[in-house]
Structure formats: C-alpha cells, structure tokens
C-alpha positions in Angstrom: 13.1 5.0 11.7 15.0 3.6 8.6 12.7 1.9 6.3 15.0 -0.7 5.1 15.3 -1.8 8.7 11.8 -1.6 9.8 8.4 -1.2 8.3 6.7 2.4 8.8 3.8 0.1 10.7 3.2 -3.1 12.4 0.0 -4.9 12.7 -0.5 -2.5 16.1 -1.6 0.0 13.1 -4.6 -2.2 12.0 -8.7 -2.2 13.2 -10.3 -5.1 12.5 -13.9 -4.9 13.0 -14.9 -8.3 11.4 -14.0 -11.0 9.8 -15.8 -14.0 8.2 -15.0 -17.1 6.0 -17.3 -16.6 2.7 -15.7 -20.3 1.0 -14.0 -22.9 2.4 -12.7 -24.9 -0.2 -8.8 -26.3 -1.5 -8.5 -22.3 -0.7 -10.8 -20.7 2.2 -11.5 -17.1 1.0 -12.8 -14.3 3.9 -14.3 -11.0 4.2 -12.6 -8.7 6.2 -14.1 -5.3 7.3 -10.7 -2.9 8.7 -9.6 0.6 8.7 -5.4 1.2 9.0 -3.4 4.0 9.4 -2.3 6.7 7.1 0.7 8.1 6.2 2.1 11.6 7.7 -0.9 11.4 9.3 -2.5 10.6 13.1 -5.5 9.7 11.3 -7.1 5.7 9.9 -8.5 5.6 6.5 -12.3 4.8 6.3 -13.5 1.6 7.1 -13.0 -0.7 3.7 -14.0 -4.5 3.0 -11.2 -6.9 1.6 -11.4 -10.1 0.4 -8.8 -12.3 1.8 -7.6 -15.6 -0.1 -6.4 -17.9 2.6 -3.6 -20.5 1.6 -1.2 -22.6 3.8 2.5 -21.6 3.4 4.5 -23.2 0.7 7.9 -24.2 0.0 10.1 -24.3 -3.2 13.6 -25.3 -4.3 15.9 -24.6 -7.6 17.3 -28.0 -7.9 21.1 -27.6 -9.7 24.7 -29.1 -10.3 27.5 -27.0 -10.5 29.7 -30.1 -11.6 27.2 -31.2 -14.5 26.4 -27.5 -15.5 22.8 -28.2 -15.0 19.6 -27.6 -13.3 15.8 -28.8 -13.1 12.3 -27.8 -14.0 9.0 -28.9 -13.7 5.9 -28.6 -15.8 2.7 -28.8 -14.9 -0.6 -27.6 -15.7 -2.2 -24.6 -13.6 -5.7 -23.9 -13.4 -4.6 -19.9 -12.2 -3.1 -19.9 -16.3 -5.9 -21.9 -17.7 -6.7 -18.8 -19.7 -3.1 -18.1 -20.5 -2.5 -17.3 -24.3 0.5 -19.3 -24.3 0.4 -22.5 -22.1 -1.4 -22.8 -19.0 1.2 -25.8 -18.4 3.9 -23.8 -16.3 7.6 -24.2 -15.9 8.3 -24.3 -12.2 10.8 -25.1 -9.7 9.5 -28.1 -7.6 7.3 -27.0 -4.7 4.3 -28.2 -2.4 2.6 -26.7 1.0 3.5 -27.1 3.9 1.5 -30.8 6.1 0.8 -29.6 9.1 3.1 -28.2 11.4 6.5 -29.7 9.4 9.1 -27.5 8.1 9.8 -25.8 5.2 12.9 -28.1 4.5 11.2 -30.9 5.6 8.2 -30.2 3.1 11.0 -29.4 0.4 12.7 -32.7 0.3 9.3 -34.8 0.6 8.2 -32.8 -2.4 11.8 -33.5 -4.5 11.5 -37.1 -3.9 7.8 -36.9 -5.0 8.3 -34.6 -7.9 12.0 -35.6 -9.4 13.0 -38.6 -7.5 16.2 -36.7 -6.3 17.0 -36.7 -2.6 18.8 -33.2 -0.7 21.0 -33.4 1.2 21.9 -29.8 2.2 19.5 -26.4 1.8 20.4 -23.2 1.1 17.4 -20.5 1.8 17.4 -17.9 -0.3 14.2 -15.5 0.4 10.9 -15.8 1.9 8.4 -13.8 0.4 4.5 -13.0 -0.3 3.4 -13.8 -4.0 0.6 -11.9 -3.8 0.0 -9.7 -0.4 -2.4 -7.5 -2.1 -5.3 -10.6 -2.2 -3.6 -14.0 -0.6 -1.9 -14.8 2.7 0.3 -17.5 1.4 4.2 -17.0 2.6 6.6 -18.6 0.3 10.1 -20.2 0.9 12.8 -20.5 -1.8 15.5 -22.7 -1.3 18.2 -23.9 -3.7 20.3 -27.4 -3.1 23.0 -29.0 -5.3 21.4 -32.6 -6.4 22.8 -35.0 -8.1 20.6 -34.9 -11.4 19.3 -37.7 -13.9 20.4 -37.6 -17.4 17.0 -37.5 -18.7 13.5 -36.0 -17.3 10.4 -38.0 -16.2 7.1 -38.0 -15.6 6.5 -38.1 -11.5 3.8 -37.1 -9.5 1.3 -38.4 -7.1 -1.5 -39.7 -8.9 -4.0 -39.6 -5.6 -3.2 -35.8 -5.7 -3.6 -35.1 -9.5 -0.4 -34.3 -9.6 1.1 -34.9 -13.8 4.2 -33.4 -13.4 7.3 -33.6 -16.1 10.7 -33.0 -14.9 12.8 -31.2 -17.4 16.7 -31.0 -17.2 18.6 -27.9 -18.5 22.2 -26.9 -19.3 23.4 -23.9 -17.8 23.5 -22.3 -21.0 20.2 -22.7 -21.5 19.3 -20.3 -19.1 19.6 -17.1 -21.2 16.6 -18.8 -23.7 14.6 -19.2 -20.9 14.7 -15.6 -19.8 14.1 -14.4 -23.5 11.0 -17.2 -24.7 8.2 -16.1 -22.4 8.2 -19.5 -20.6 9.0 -17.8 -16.7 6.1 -16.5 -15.9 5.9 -17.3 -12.1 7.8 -15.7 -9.4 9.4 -18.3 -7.7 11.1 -19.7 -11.0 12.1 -16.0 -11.9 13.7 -15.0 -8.8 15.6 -18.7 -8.3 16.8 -18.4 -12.0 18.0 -15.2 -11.3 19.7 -16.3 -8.6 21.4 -19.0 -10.5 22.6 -16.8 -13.1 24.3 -14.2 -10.4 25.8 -17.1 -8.6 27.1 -18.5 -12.3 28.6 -15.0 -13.2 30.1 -14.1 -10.1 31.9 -18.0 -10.2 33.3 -16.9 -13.4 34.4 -13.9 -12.7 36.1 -15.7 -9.2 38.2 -17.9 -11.4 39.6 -14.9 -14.0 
C-alpha cells in the first residue's frame, strides 16, 4: 500500500466500546473509551479514554486582488488566545461554520457579506484539513476568491452573534511583514498566506 495514496488504516481498525457526551455547550465535549490497532503488528493497543471536542465543520476564504495588489484580514478577539502574551485579538481570514446542512461555499459567501461586505463570485478550494485531530473533530475548508476590495477597512459583524470584527486591507508587499511580526498565529491564515505568496512568485516568474 503507498502511504501517500492511502492511510495505513481506516476507521475498520477502531473498537469503540463507549461513548458519552460529558458538556453540551457552543462546543459538546465526549468521552470516548476505544482501543485501535498497532503498527507491524496483528495486535490493538489497550483500551484508552479520549476526550473528544465536538465542533460543526467550518469554512474560510483568503479574500484578494490581483489587479489592486491586495488582500483582506480580519481581526477579532478569541477567547482560545485570551491568555496570549501578545494579543488575544487574532488576524484571520474571514470564516464561519457551517448552518445546517448548506455548503461550504454557500456558508463562505454568507460569511464575506457579513464579515467584509464583499460579495464572491467564483471559489477556488484550496485544502480541507483538521486543525486539531489530536482533541477536536472540526474539518476545515479553505477557499481563496478574487473580490473586488474597498479602499479602506471597517468594522462589520453581527452584533446578535457578538461578532466585533475589523476588516483590514493589505498590499501585497506587505505580506513578507506579516510572516516576520508574530501576528499569524492560526493555521488557516498561515497556510492561505502561503498560498498567496507561491501563487505571487510563481506569476512573476511566468512574466520574466
């Protein structure tokens, strides 16, 4: 079996002997009691308790202009940094969960009207991923769209939510700062920057 085509195991490889919610709150946490199997071995490992963060899946998008050399942030405050030493107020592409059983895309561009006031017209998926596997079951979609940008940020947001969010508009060249200054420090925003920077380079070295 390659690797990079397949996992070593599927879920066939996993005992659950219980499960059971602990909280149910804006997150439902649960204890899990399971045993999996090894590696290079016929063998399970002894049974072990987990506890399992349950979240609903979640969308994101890089919002950018390749005409105006520019792309948006958002900042917000996060309870998960509260005790950051820097800032728990987070730079962020704009993101949301999913309502129900709608779409990522759908989700997306009801959160960019809600969060930056700019409407998408065309998506471009770049990964989908788990932030956190080892505690959380929350799945992740990253998008990017071309948008046609404002000059200046804005304060958006739906109050009803607690939602305080200010949109922030950088210049391309900007982005090399933002890498350096500490101010990335979730994935999403990391891996969609990075992203943006290839795709930058790689035009570049397309025109000579």
């Amino acid at each position: 079996m390659n690797i990079v085509e397949h996992a070593t195991f599927s879920h066939n490889d996993v005992e659950i002997h219980s499960r059971e919610y602990v909280f149910r709150g804006f997150v439902q946490v649960e204890k899990v009691s399971l045993r999996h199997r090894m590696f290079n071995q016929n063998n399970y490992i002894p049974e072990i308790q987990r506890e399992l963060i349950q979240r609903k899946t979640a969308a994101g998008v890089l919002l950018y202009n390749d005409a105006q050399q520019r792309f948006a942030l958002i900042e917000q405050f996060r309870v998960g940094a509260m005790d950051d030493p820097d800032s728990p107020w987070q730079l962020e592409i704009i993101a949301g969960v999913l309502d129900g059983d709608e779409s990522p895309e759908t989700c997306i561009c009801r959160e960019s009207l809600e969060e930056s006031g700019c409407q998408i017209d065309e998506l471009e998926h770049l990964f989908s991923f788990y932030p956190s596997a080892g505690a959380c079951s929350e799945v992740f979609h990253l998008y990017a769209a071309q948008a046609d940008l404002p000059k200046h940020g804005g304060v958006h947001g739906v109050a009803d939510e607690g939602e305080n969010i200010q949109l922030h508009i950088f210049n391309y060249s900007q982005l090399e700062l933002l890498f350096k200054n500490r101010r990335l420090k979730n994935a999403p925003v990391i891996m969609a920057l990075q992203w943006l920077s290839q795709k930058i380079k790689m035009t570049k070295t397309a025109k000579g």
